[in-house]
N, C-alpha and C positions, 0 to 999 in steps of 0.2 A: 422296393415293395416286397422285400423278405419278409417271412411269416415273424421273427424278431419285432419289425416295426409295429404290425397289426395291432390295432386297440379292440379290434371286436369282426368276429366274420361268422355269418348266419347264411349256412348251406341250402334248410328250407327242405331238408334229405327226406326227412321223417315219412312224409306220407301220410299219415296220420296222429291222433291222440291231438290233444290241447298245451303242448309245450314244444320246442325246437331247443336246441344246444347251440350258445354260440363257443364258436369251435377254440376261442384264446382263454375264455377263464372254466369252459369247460363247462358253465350254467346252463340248468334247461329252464330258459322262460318262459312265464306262460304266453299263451295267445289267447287274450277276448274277445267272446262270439258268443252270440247271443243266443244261443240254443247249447249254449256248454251245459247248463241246468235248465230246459226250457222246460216249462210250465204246461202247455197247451198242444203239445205233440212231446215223441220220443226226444230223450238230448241227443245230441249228434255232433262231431267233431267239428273244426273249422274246415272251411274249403280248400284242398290239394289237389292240382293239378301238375302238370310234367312240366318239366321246367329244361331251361339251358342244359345244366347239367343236371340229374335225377330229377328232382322233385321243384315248385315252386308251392306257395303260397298265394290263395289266393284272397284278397281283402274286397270285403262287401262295401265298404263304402261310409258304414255307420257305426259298425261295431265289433270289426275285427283290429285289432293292433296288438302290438309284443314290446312288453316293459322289461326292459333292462335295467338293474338298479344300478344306481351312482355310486355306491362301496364298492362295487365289482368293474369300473371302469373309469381309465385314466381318460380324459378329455386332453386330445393332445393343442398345443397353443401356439407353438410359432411354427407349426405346418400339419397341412391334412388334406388327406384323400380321402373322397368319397366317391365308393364303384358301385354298381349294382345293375341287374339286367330288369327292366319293368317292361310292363304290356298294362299302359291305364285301361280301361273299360269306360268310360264317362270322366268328365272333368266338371267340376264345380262351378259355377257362376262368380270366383271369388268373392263369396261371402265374409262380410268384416275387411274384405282386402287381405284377406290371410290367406296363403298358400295350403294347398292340399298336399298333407308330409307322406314324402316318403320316410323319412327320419330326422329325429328331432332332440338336440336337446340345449333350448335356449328362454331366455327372458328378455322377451323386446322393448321391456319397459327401463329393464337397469340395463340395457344393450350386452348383453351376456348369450355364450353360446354359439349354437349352428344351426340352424335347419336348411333342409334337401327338399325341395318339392315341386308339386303341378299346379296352373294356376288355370284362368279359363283359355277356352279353345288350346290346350296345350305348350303355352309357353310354360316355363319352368327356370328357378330360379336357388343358387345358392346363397344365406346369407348369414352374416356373423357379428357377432359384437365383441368390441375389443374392452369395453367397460365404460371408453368414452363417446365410441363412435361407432354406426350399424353400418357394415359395409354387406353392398350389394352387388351382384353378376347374373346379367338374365339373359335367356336366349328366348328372344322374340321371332326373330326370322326362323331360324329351325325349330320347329316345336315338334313337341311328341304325337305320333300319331297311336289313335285308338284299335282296341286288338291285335297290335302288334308289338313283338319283341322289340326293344331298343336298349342298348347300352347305353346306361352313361355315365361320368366321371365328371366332379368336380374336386378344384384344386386350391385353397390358401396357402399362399407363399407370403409369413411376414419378412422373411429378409429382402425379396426384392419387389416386394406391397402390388400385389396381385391374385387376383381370384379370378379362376378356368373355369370353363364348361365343356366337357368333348361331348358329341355324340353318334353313337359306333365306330369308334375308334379318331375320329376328325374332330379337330379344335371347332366350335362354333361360336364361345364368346368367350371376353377378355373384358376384365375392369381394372384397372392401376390405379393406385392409390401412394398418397406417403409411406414408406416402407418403414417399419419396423415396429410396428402395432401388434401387437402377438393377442389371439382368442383368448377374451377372459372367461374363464368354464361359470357355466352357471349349475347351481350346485340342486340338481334335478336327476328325474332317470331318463335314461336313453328311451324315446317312445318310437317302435318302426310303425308307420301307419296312421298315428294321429297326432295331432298339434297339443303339444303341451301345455296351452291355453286356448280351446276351443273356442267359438263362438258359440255361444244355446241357441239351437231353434228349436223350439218347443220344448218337446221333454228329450231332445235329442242332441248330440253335440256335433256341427258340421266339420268342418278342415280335414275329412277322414282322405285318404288312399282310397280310390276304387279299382282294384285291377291285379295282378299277376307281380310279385317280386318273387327273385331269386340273387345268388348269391352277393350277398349284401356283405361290403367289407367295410371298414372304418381304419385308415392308416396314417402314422404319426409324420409320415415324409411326404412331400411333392414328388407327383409324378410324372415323369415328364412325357411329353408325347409320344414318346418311343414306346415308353414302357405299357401307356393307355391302349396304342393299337396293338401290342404284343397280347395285351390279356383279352380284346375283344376277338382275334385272332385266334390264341388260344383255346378259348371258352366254343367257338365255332368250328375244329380242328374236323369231331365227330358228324359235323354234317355238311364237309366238304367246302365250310366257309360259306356256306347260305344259311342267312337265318331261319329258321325253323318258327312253322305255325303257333299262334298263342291261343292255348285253350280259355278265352276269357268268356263262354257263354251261360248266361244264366240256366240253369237246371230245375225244373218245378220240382223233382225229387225231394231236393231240400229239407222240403215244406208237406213232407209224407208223413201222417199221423194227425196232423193240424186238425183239430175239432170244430174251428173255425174255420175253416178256410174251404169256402164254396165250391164245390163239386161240379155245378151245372152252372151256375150265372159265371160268367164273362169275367177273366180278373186275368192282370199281367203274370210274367213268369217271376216278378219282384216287383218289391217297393211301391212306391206310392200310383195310383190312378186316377182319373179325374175323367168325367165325360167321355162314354165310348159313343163314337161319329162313324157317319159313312158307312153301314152297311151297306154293301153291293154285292150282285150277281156276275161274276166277269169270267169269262172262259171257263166255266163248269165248276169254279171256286166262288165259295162267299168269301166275303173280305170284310175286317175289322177294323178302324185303326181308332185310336184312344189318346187322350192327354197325360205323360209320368212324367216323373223323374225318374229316369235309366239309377242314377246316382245313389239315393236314398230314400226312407220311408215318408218324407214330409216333403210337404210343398215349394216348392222353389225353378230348377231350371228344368224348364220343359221342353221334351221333346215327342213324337208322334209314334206311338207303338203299331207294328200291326201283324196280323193274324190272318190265317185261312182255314177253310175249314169244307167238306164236301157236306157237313149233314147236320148245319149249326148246332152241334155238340162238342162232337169231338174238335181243336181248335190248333194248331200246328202253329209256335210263335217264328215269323218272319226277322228280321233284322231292323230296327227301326226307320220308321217309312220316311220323318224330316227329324234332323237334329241341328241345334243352333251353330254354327259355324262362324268365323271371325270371315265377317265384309260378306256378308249376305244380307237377303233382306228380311231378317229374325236371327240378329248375332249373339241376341238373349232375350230371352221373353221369361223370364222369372221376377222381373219389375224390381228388382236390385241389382242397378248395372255397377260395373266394375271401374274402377276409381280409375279417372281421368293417366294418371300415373301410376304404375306397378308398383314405381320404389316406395311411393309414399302416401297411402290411404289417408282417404279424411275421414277421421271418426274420433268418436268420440270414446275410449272403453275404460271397463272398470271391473277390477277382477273378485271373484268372492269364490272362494273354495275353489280354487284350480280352474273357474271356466272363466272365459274373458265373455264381455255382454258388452255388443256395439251399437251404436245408433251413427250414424250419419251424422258430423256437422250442418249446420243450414247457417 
């Protein structure tokens, strides 16, 4: 896992501005975010918060991602490590069946490429195409949990036809296959944060990252398990080998300047709202709680906001009061459940300009 092997490593240092350096070709790419040129309040950079090590990134969910171009990166094919430190914030309802990327760059239709990502209630999944065949590796039982820091590594090995999942430094899943299939690159940019074929809802494209990445590596060799808990080790040296808090909470600051954006009537710290319920008087606090999407600005998986306040003005946001959870009783209330199988979505799609558009078989 010498810096020789590296295909691409994004530190995340910056702290600020609208570009990051990835540290092997030495490029600053951009990051889009929807307030780089904003219209209707001051522009304002993307979101940075502290990270593992310096600085992390943090992605809104809708419209923050970082495009790495394909002239400036070799897609390695008969082996690959993927590292990175995340803290999701919300996970997606898997919408279209498609993974929420952490990084991406593939064609599931000509089975080409890789992508890295989170899917709902936190499973997560590495998968690749060899040109004939889409190989998959998911970890179900260990899933990611939310606001919190988590390492993890995944691994393609074509010489002895296996794809790893670690998580903070421990093996969690294994998929073997016929060996010597090597990744066929699909000939795209490196996207960290969105899926390289979206699905549209509305005027919006879902599959995005919601939450905290830091140093994100991309490497041409397998990494064997030694080497996985050596770098999560590592990376944890500076605080004594406990993971350290993950700044992933919304900020109303944001959204300072907005001409729009109601001063006095009742509105989330982000994204989408839907019917504020339940005012109550309880121990010397009013209390608020509301229908969103934690996730993004449009309708889909919902969970229960709430708020207090001593003098229904001024309004103090809480941590949200019910969120959909796997094997509860509302494991998704966004009325597009998740395809019976992870591996393998039933839909139906069809791409036009870079965005994929699903419907459901019937």
């Amino acid at each position: 896992m010498g810096s020789s092997t590296l295909g691409a490593w994004w530190t995340f240092d910056e702290g600020q501005g609208n570009t990051t350096t990835e540290q092997v070709s030495g490029r600053a790419d951009s990051i889009a975010y929807v307030f780089n040129n904003a219209r209707y309040k001051p522009s304002s950079d993307p979101l940075w918060r502290a990270g593992i090590r310096g600085q992390a990134l943090l992605f809104d969910g809708y419209s923050t991602w970082i495009t790495h171009p394909v002239d400036v990166f070799s897609t390695p094919t008969r082996a690959l490590t993927i590292s990175a430190w995340v803290a999701p914030r919300t996970f997606e309802a898997g919408i279209g069946g498609q993974l929420s990327v952490i990084v991406n760059q593939h064609d599931r239709l000509l089975q080409q490429g890789f992508i890295l990502g989170t899917f709902t209630h936190g499973a997560w999944s590495l998968q690749i195409g060899t040109g004939s065949q889409w190989l998959e590796v998911w970890s179900r039982d260990r899933r990611l949990p939310r606001h919190v820091w988590s390492h993890v590594a995944a691994t393609f090995d074509s010489v002895n036809g296996c794809l790893r999942l670690y998580l903070n430094g421990e093996p969690v899943a294994e998929q073997t296959y016929s060996g010597g299939y090597t990744l066929q690159a699909a000939p795209k940019d490196v996207l960290i944060g969105k899926h390289n074929t979206p699905v549209q809802v509305d005027v919006f494209e879902a599959n995005c990252f919601d939450g905290l990445i830091d140093e994100l590596k991309i490497d041409s060799v397998v990494w064997t398990a030694e080497q996985v808990k050596a770098v999560f080790s590592s990376d944890l040296e500076a605080y004594r080998g406990v993971i350290p808090p993950a700044d992933t909470r919304p900020r109303r600051s944001r959204y300072a300047g907005d001409i729009h954006r109601p001063q006095y009537h009742f509105i989330p710290p982000q994204h989408w709202m839907n019917e504020p319920h339940a005012l109550l008087h309880f121990k010397g606090k009013y209390h608020i709680t509301y229908q969103h999407n934690a996730h993004a600005p449009f309708w889909h998986h919902i969970s229960w906001g709430h708020a207090v306040s001593d003098d229904l003005v001024h309004w103090k946001d809480l941590p949200d009061a019910i969120i959909p959870e796997k094997a509860t009783v509302a494991p998704m209330v966004s009325g597009r459940a998740a395809p019976a199988s992870m591996a393998r979505a039933t839909r139906s799609c069809s791409s036009q300009r870079g965005t994929t558009r699903c419907r459901p078989i019937k």
